[in-house]
C-alpha positions as CSV (number, residue, x, y, z in Angstrom):
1,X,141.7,105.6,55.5
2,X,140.4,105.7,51.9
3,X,142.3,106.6,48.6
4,X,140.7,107.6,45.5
5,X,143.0,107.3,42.2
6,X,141.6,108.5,38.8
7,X,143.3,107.3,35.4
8,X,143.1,108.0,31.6
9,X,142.2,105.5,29.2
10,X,145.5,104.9,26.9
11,X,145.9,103.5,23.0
12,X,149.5,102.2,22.5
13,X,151.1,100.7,19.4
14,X,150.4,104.2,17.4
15,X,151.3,101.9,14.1
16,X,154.9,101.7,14.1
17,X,155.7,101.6,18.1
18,X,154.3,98.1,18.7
19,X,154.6,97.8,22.9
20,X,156.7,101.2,23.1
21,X,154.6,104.4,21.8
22,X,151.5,105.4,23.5
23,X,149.6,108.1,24.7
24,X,146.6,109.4,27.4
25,X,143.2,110.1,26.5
26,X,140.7,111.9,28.8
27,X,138.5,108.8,29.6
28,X,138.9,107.4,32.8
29,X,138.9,104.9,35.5
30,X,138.9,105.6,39.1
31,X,140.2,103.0,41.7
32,X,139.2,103.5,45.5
33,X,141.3,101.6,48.1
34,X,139.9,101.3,51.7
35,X,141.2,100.0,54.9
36,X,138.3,98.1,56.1
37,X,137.8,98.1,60.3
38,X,136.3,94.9,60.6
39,X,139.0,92.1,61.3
40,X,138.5,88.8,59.2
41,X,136.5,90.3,56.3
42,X,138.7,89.9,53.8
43,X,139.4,91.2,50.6
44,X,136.2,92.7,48.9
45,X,136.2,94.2,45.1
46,X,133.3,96.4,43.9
47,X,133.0,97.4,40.2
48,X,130.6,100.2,39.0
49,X,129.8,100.7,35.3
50,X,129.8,104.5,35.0
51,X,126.5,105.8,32.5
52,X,128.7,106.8,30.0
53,X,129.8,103.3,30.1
54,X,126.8,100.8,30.0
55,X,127.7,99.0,27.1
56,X,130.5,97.4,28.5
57,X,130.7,93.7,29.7
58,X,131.6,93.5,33.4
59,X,130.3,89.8,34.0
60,X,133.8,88.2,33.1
61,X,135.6,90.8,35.6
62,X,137.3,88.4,38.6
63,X,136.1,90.0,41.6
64,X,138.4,87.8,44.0
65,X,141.8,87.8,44.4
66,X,142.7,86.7,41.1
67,X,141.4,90.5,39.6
68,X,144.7,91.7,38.4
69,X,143.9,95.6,40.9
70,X,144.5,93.2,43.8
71,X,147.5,91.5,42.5
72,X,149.2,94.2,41.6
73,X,148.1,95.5,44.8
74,X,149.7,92.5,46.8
75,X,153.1,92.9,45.1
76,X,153.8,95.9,46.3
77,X,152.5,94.9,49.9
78,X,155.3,92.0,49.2
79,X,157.3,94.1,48.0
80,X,157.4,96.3,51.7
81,X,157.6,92.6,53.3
82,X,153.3,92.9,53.9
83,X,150.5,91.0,53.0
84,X,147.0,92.5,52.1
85,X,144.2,92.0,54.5
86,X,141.3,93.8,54.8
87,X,140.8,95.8,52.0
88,X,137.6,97.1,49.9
89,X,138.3,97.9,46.4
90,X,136.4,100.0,44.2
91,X,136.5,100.5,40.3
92,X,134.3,102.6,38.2
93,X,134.8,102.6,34.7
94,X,134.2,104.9,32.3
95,X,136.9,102.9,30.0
96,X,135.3,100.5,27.9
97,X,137.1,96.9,28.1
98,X,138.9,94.7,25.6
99,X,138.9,97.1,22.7
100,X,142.5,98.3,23.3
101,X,142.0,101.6,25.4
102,X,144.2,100.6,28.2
103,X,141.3,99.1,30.7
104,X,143.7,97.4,32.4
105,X,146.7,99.0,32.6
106,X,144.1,102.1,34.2
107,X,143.1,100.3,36.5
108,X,146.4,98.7,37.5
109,X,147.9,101.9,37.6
110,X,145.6,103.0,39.8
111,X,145.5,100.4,42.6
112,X,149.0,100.9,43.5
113,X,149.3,104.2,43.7
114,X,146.1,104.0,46.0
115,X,147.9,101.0,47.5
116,X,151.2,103.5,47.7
117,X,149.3,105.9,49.5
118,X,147.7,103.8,52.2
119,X,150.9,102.4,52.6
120,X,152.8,105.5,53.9
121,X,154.3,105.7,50.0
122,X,157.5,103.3,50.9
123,X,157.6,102.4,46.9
124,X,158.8,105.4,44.3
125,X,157.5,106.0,40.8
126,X,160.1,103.8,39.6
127,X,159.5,101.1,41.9
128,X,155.2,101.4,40.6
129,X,156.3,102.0,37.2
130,X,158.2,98.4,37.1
131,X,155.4,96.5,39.1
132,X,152.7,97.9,36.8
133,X,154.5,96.9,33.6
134,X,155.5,93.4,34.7
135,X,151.4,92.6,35.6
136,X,150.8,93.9,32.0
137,X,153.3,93.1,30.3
138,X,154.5,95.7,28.6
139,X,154.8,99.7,29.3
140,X,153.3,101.1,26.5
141,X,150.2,101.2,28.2
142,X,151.7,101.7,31.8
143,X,154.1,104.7,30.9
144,X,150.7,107.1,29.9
145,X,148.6,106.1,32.3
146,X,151.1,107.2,35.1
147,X,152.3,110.4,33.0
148,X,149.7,111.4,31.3
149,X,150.4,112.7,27.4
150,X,152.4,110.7,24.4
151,X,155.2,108.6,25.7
152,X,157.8,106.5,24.7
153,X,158.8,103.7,26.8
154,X,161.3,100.5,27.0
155,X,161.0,97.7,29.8
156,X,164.7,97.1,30.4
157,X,166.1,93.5,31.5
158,X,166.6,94.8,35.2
159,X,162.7,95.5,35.4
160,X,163.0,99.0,35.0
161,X,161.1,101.1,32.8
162,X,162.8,104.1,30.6
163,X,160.6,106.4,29.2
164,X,160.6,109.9,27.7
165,X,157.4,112.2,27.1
166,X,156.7,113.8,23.6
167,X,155.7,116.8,22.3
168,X,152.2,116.8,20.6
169,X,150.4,119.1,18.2
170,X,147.5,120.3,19.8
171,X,146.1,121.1,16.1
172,X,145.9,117.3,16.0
173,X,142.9,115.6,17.1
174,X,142.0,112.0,17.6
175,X,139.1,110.3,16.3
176,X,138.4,107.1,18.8
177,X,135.9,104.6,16.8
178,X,135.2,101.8,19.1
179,X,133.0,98.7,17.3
180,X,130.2,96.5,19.3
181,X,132.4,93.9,19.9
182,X,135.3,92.9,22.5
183,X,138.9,91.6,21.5
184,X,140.6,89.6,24.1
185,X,144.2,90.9,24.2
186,X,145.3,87.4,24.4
187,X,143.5,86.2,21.3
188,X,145.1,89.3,19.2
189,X,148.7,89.0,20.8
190,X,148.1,85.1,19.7
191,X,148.4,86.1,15.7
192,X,151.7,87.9,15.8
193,X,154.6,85.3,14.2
194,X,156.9,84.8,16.7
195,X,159.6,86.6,13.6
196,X,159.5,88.5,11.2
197,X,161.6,89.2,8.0
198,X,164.4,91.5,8.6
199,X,162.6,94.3,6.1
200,X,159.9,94.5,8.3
201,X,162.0,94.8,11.4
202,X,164.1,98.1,9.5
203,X,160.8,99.2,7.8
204,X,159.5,99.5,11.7
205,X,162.7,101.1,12.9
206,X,162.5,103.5,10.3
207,X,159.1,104.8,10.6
208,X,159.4,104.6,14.7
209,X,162.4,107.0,13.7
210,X,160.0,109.5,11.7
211,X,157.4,109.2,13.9
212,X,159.0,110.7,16.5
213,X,160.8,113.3,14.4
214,X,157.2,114.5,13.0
215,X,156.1,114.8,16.7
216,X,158.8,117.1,17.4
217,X,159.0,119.2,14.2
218,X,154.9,119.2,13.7
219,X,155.3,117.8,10.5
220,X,151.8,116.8,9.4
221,X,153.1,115.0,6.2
222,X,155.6,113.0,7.9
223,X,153.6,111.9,10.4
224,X,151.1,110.7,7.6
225,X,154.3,108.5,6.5
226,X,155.4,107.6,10.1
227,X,152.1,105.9,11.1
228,X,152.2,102.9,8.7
229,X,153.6,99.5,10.5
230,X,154.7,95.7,9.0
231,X,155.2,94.3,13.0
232,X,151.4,93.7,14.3
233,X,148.8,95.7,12.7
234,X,148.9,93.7,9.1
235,X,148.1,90.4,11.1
236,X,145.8,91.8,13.6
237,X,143.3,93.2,11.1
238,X,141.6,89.9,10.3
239,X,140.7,90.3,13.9
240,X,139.3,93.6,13.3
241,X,136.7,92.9,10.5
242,X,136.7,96.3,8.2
243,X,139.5,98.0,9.1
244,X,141.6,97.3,6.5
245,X,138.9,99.3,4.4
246,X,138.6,101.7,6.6
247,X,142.1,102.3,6.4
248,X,141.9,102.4,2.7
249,X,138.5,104.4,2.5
250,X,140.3,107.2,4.5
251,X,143.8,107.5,2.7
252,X,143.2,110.1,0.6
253,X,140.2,111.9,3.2
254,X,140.8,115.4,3.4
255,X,141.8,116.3,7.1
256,X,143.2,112.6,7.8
257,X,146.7,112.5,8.7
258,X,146.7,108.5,9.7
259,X,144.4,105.5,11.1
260,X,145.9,102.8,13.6
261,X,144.6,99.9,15.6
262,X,144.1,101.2,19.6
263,X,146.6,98.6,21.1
264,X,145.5,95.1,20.5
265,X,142.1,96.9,18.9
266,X,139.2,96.4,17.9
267,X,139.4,99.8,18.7
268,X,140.7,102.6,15.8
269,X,142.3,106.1,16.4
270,X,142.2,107.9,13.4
271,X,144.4,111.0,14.1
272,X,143.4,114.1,11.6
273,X,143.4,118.1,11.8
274,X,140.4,119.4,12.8
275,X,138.4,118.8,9.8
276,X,135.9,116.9,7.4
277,X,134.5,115.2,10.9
278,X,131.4,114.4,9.6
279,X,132.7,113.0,6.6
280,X,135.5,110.9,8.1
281,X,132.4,109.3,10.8
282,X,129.9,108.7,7.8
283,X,133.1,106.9,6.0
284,X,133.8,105.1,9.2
285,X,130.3,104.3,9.8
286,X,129.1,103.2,6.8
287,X,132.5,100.8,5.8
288,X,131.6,99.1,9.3
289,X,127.7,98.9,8.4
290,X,129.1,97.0,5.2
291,X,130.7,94.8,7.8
292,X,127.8,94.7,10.3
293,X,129.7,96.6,12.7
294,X,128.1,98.9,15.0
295,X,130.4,101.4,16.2
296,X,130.5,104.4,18.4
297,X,132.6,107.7,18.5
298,X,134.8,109.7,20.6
299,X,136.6,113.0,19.3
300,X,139.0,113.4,22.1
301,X,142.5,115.6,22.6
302,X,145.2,114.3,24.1
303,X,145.4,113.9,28.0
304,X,148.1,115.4,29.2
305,X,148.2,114.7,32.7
306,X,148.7,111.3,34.2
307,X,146.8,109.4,37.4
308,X,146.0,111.5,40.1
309,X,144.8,110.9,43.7
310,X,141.2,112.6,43.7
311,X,140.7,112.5,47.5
């Protein structure tokens, strides 16, 4: 038996929702699981670099049981009281890695509910939801990937993940601007003080509140306010050579609503209405050049659907 699993890229963070906001884009991974017939051959893992794709770094990518696809995989075969055997995995990537579009989280996402599948599905959403998030981390990743859309998500104490979907603006695009370089999540979680002032904390909550508000009222103006953030993005851009100016250079851009750091970056979603494209990407472009940053572009909607088996 073989199961096929296909899964959207993600950015979380969205400025003020540091690991709880995120949303879907349609970019995507897909993540084959196959019963092998031969006894004793093990656990084999396959990863193909899709054409849109090529410039991404694959040589790093554990292809043995320490990939995080096959541990994911393996708690959920604990968690049913089995261990993985013979199994072939297959990943091909059209999600670039380490610039903070969800790589990971995709492709976690997808082994177990190809895993799931093969299994007989003993495990329910919740069940995958809470393994997913507890191999990465954190949910705000996790919760779009599996839904599809712009979610809010909490990982509770008890390993459970709460989540609720939001409404989006279709009149609201999304400008993806992903730089020559990779970001190892690790390295950017690394720079985030372990507090912060109390100011920046309410400053946070407040804008988290907006955000959300805008979303449901379509509220251009106060999204514009809602996307600013004291918690991760301030200390992350010295990881993210530029951005700062970029962020600066496009305040006061006709058509742009807001620009924030794709997760752990050193990716950039700038969010705007339709307009000025060419103007926003020769801004974006030439502040990075000024930088010697290389970048490329994506103008993407949202996704609104979540992983689905494909076969």
């Amino acid at each position: 038996m073989k199961v096929s699993v296909k899964v959207p890229a993600t950015v979380a963070n969205l400025g003020p929702g540091f690991d709880c906001f995120g949303l879907a884009l349609p970019l995507y991974n897909i993540v084959t699981l196959e019963e092998t017939v031969l006894p004793g051959s093990g656990i084999e893992i396959n990863i193909i670099n899709e054409k849109n794709n090529e410039g991404t770094n694959l040589d790093d990518v554990a292809t043995d049981k320490t990939n995080i696809v096959y541990k994911a995989i393996e708690l959920l075969y604990n968690f049913i009281g089995q261990t993985p055997n013979e199994l072939k995995i297959t990943i091909k990537t059209q999600i670039p890695i380490s610039r903070g579009l969800g790589s990971s989280a995709s492709v976690i996402v997808g082994g177990l509910i190809a895993a799931n599948e093969l299994l007989g599905r003993p495990a329910d959403e919740k069940v995958l939801m809470s393994i997913a998030t507890e191999i990465e981390g954190h949910p705000d990743n996790i919760t779009p990937a599996f839904k599809g859309g712009i979610t809010l998500s909490s990982w509770e104490e008890d390993g459970s993940v709460l989540y609720r979907k939001l409404p989006w603006n279709d009149d609201w695009k999304l400008m993806i601007c992903i730089p020559d370089y990779e970001l190892n999540t690790e390295i950017s979680r690394s720079v985030l003080p372990k507090e912060v002032p109390l100011k920046d904390a309410v400053y946070n909550l407040k804008r988290s509140a907006l955000f959300v508000d805008s979303l449901y009222n379509k509220d251009e103006n106060l999204l514009k306010a809602a996307l600013s953030d004291k918690l991760h993005q301030p200390y992350r851009e010295k990881l993210v050579p530029g951005m700062s100016d970029i962020t600066k250079n496009l305040k006061h851009t006709n058509g742009v609503i807001g620009t924030v750091l794709c997760g752990a970056g050193p990716a950039i979603a700038i969010i705007y209405n339709g307009i000025n494209v060419a103007e926003i990407k020769e801004i974006v472009s030439n502040t990075w050049n000024y930088h010697n940053v290389n970048t490329g572009f994506l103008n993407l909607p949202i996704e609104k659907e979540g992983a689905s088996i494909i076969n």
